[in-house]
C-alpha positions in Angstrom: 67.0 97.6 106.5 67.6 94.2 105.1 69.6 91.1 106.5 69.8 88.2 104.9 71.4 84.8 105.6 75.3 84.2 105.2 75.9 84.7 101.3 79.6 84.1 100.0 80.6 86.6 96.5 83.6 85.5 94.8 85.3 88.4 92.0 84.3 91.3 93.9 85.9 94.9 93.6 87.7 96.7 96.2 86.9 100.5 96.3 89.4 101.3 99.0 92.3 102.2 96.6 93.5 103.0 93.0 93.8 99.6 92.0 90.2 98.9 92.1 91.2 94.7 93.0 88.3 93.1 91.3 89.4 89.3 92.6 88.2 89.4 96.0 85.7 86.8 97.9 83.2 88.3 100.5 80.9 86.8 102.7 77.8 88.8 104.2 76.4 87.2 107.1 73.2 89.2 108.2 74.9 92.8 107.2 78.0 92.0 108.1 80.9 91.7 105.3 84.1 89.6 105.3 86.6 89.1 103.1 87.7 85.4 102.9 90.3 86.3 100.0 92.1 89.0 98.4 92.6 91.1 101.6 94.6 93.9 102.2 95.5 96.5 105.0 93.1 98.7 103.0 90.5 96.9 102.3 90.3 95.3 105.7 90.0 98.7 107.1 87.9 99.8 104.3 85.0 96.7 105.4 85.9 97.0 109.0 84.6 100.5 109.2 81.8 100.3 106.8 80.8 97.0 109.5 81.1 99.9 112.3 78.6 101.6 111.1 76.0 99.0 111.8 76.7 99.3 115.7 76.6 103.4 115.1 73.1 104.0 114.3 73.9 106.2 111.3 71.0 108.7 111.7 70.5 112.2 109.6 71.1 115.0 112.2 70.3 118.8 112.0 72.5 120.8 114.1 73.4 117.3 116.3 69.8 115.9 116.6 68.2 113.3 115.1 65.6 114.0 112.0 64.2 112.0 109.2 66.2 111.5 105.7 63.4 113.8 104.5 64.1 116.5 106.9 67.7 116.4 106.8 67.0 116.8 102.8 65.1 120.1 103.5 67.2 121.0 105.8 70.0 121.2 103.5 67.9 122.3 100.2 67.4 125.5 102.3 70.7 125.9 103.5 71.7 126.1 99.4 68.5 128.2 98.6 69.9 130.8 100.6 73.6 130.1 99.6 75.3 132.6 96.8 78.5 130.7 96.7 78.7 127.3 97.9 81.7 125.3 97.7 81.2 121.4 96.9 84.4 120.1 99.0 85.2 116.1 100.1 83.8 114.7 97.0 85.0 111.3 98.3 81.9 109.1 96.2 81.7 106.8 92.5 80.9 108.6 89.7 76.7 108.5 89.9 77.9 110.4 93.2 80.3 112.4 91.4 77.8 113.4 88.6 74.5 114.3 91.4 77.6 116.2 93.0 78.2 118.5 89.7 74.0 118.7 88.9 73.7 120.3 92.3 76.8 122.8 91.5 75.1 123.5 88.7 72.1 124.2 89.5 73.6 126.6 93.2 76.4 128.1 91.2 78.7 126.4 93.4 82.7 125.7 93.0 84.0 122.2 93.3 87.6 120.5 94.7 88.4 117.3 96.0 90.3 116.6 99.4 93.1 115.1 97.3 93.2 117.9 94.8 96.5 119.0 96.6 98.2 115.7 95.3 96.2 115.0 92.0 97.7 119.1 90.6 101.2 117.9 90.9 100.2 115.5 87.7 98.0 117.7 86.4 100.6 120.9 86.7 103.2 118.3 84.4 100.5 117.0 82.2 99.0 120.4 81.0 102.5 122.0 80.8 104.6 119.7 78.8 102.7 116.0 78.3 103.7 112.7 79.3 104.4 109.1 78.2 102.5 107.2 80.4 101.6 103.1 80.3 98.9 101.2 82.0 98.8 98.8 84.5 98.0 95.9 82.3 100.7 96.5 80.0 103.4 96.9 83.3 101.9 93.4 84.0 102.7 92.0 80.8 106.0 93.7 79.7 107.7 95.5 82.4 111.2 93.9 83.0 112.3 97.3 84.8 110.6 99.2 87.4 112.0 102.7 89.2 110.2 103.7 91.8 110.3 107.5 92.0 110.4 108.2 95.6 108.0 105.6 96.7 108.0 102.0 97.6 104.2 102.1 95.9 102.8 99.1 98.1 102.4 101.5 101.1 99.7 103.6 99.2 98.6 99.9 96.9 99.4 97.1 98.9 98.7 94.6 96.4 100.8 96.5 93.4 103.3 93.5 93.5 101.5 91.0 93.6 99.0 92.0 90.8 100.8 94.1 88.6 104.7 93.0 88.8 105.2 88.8 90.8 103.1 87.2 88.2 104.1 84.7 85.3 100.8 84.4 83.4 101.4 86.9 81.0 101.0 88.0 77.5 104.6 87.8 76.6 106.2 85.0 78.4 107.8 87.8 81.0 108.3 85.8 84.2 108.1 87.4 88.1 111.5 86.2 88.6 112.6 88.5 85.2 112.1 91.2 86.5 113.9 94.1 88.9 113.1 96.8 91.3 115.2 100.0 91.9 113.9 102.4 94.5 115.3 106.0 94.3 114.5 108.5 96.9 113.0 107.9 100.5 110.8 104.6 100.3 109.0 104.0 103.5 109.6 100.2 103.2 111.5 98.6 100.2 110.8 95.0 101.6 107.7 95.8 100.4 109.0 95.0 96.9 110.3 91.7 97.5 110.2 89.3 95.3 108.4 85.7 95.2 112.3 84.1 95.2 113.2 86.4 98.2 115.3 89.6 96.0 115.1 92.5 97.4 114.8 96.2 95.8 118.0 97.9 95.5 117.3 101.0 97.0 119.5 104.4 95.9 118.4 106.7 98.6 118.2 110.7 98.8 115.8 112.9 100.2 112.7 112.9 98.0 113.2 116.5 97.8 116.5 116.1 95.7 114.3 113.0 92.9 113.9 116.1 90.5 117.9 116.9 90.5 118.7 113.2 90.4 116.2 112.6 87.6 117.9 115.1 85.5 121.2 113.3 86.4 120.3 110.3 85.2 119.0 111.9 82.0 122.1 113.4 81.1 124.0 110.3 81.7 121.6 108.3 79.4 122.0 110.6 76.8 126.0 110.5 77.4 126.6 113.7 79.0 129.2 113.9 81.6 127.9 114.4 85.5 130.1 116.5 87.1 130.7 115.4 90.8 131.2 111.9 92.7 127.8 111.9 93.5 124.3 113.6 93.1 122.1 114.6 96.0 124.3 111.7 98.3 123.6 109.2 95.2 127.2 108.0 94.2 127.3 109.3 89.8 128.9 105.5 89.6 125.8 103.9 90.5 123.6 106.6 88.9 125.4 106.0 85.6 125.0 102.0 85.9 121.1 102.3 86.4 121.1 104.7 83.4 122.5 101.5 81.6 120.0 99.4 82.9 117.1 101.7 82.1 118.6 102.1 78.4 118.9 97.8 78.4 115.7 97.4 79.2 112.8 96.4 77.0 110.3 97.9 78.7 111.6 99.8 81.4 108.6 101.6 83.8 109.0 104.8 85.9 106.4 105.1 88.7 105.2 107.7 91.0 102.8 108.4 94.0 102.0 112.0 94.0 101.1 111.4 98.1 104.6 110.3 98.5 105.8 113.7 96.9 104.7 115.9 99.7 107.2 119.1 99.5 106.7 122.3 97.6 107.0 122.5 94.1 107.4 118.4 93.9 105.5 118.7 90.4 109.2 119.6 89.4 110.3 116.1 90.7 107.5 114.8 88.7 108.5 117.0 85.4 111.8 115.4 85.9 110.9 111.9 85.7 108.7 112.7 82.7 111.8 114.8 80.9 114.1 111.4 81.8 111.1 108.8 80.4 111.2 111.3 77.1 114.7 110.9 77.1 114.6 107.2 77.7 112.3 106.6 74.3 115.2 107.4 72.3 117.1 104.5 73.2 114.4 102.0 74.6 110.7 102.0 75.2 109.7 103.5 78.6 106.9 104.9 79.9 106.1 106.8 83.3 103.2 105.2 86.0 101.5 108.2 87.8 99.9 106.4 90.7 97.8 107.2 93.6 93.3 106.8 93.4 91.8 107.4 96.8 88.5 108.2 97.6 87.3 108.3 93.7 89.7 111.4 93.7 90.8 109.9 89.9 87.0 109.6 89.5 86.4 113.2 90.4 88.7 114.3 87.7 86.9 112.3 85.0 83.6 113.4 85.5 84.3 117.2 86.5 86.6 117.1 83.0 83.7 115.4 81.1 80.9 118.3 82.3 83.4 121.6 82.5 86.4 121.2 80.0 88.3 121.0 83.2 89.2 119.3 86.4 88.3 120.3 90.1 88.7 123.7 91.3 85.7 124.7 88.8 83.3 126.9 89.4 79.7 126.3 88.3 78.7 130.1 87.1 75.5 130.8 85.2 78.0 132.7 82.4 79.4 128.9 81.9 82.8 127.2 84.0 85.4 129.1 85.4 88.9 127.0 86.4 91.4 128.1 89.1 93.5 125.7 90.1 94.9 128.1 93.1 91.7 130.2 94.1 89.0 127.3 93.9 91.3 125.1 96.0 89.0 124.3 99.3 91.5 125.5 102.1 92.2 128.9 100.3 88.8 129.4 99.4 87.3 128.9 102.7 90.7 131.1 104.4 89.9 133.9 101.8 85.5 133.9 102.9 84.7 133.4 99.6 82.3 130.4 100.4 78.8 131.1 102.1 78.2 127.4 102.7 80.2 123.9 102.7 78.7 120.7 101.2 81.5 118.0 102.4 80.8 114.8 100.9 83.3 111.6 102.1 81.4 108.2 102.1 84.8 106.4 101.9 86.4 106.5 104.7 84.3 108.1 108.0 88.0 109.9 109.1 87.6 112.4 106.4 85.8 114.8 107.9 85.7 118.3 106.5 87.9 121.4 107.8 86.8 123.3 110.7 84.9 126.6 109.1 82.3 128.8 110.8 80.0 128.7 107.1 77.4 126.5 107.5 78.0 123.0 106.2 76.2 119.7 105.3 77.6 117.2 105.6 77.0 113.0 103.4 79.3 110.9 104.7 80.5 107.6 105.9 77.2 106.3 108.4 80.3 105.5 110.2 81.3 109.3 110.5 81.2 111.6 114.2 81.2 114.8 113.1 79.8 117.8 114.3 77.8 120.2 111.3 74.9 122.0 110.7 73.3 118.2 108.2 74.4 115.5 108.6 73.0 112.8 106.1 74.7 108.8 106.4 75.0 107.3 103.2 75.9 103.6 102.0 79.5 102.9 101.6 80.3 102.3 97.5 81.3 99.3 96.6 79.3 97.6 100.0 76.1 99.6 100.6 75.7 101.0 96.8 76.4 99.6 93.1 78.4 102.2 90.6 81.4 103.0 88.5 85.3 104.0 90.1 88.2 104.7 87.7 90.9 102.8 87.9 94.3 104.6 88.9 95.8 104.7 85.5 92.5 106.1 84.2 91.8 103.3 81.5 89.0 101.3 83.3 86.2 102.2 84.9 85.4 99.2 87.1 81.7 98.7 88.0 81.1 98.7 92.0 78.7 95.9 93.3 76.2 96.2 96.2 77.0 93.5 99.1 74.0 94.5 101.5 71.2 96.2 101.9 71.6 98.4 104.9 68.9 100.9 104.9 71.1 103.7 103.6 70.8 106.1 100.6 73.6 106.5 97.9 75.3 110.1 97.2 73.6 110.1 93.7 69.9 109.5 95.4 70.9 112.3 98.6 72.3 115.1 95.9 69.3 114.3 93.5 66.7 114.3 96.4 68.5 118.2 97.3 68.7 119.0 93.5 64.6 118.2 93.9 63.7 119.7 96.9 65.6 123.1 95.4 63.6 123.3 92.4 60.7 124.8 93.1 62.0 127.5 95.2 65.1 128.8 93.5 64.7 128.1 89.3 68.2 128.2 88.5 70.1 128.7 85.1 72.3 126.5 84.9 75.6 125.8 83.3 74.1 123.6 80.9 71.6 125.8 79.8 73.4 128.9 79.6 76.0 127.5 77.2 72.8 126.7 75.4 71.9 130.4 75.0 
């Protein structure tokens, strides 16, 4: 472990949510990080925990003592060796993490999720069934004039969405701050979060967000000029319902956004399909375009690389006859309910709260050095973004930003633990892998 004197880094990414922030300024003074500018509630929790871990000793454990890197590497090479169907769970790393994560599926015949696969499939359900018209965050910076916000107030899940993506006046078009509007349908947690620079608030239309997907297809009739029977629609009055649909068809670029995490009832990929069906609709009047948003622990990063390797996102088996997708039986809690896993590799370096479910399999563990958690290996690795350099996608899934490395700590990244386990399997248990039996 390294400490060196007080060094201040100006432009440095934030891995702690979708928006990837690249503008912060961070001072490490003898391991210890601070950020002097661009802070947020995330991000502040994000450096506060990964400065935790300096007081915790982050030590690999087998079975809740302390061991080597080494042995904890063995320890959990031969846990695998004697694994038939391992299940690759967590997966809360950067993409080189991501990628060793996939290698050692490969290689064990193992299936893969994410801990925020649950929210990612109500996209993913919409996306594979119908499509979608979606827009980028650089273009809502530079041309949005009109933003919905589908059941969410967004800022609670990216606190700095305003300020970077919607306040500004530097942009391509002329489009100032002050030009713009907020509408909030649904059950925002806190619409003063929207607030713009000159003090206007978000005019909120509120339901339960149980009722967006019925509201939605209100709104879509009425802006194609079909009547809405009733006074109102899910306790929304059809008056004001029709006058946003007037706005949304007025505007130049109107933007319809989304936090699958904020959607948290069954089915809520209907809401979702809704607000895609009334974006669709909107495009034959105006330009619009739906915002999926959410990218927490390189969940959006997961689904690249897994879709790169497979054909197909998480919940992907790693067979030796080639991938195999199930969206509902490779999901982590069923699988592990249903015995169909003989080991758990849990992999959060993140945040050291996600821990993995409670399961009697055996289970390694590379986490957050910051991490209590009782499992058979535990191995501490460097947080990403602080402890180790690599790549995150963005949350609208057009830039991969490149991670730096603040400090040297001592610690390993997820890419150097899964490849030192992909090693330390080889000789014992030659594997075909995915790669190579496609090759056949």
């Amino acid at each position: 472990m390294s400490h060196h004197p007080s060094e201040t880094r100006h432009d440095v990414p934030c891995s702690f949510c979708g928006l990837l922030c690249d503008d912060l300024s961070v001072t490490t003074d003898h391991g210890r990080v601070r950020i002097d500018a661009g802070a947020c509630p995330r991000a502040t929790a994000g450096f506060d925990a990964a400065n935790r871990a300096l007081d915790a000793g982050a030590t690999p454990r087998i079975k809740g003592q302390a061991a080597t890197l080494e042995q904890a590497i063995a320890a959990a090479a031969e846990m695998l060796r004697g694994a038939r169907a391992p299940l690759f769970g967590g997966n809360g790393t950067e993409l080189p993490g991501m990628r060793g994560v996939m290698d050692l599926a490969d290689a064990t015949g193992g299936t893969v999720d994410h801990m925020n696969s649950y929210s990612m499939f109500r996209n993913f359900h919409v996306l594979q069934n119908s499509g979608w018209v979606v827009t980028s965050l650089s273009e809502v910076r530079n041309r949005a004039d009109l933003l919905v916000c589908f059941g969410t107030d967004i800022a609670s899940r990216l606190p700095r969405f305003y300020e970077r993506c919607l306040w500004v006046d530097d942009t391509l078009f002329g489009l100032r701050a002050e030009d713009r509007e907020v509408v909030m349908l649904g059950s925002p947690k806190d619409p003063s979060l929207a607030t713009s620079p000159a003090g206007r608030k978000a005019e909120v239309l509120a339901c339960a967000n149980e009722d967006l997907a019925e509201v939605a297809q209100a709104l879509r009739a009425l802006v194609a000029g079909r009547p809405v029977a009733g006074d109102s629609v899910a306790g929304i009055a059809t008056a004001d319902l029709a006058r946003l649909a007037d706005r949304l068809k007025a505007a130049k670029y109107g933007v319809v956004a989304w936090v699958t995490s904020d959607l948290d009832f069954d089915h809520a990929e209907l809401a979702v399909q809704s607000a895609c069906d009334l974006v669709r609709e909107l495009n034959a009047h105006t330009r619009c375009n739906g915002l999926p948003l959410g990218g927490t622990d390189g969940d959006y990063t997961a689904h690249q690389v897994c879709t790169w390797q497979t054909g197909f996102t998480v919940r992907t088996r790693l067979s030796a006859s080639g991938p195999q997708h199930d969206p509902r039986a490779f999901d982590t809690d069923v699988v592990l309910a249903n015995g169909a896993a003989d080991a758990l590799v849990w992999v959060s370096s993140f945040d050291p709260g996600k821990t993995p479910p409670s399961t009697s399999i055996p289970t390694v563990v590379i986490g957050h050095p910051a991490m209590q958690v009782e499992c058979d290996v535990f191995i501490p690795v460097g947080v990403p973004g602080i402890d180790t350099a690599g790549h995150l996608f963005r949350t609208d899934s057009s830039v991969a930003v490149p991670m730096r490395k603040l400090r040297d700590v001592g610690l390993p990244s997820v890419a150097e633990v899964t490849a030192a386990i992909r090693a330390a399997l080889q000789p014992a248990r030659p594997a075909v892998t995915t790669s190579e039996a496609r090759a056949c």
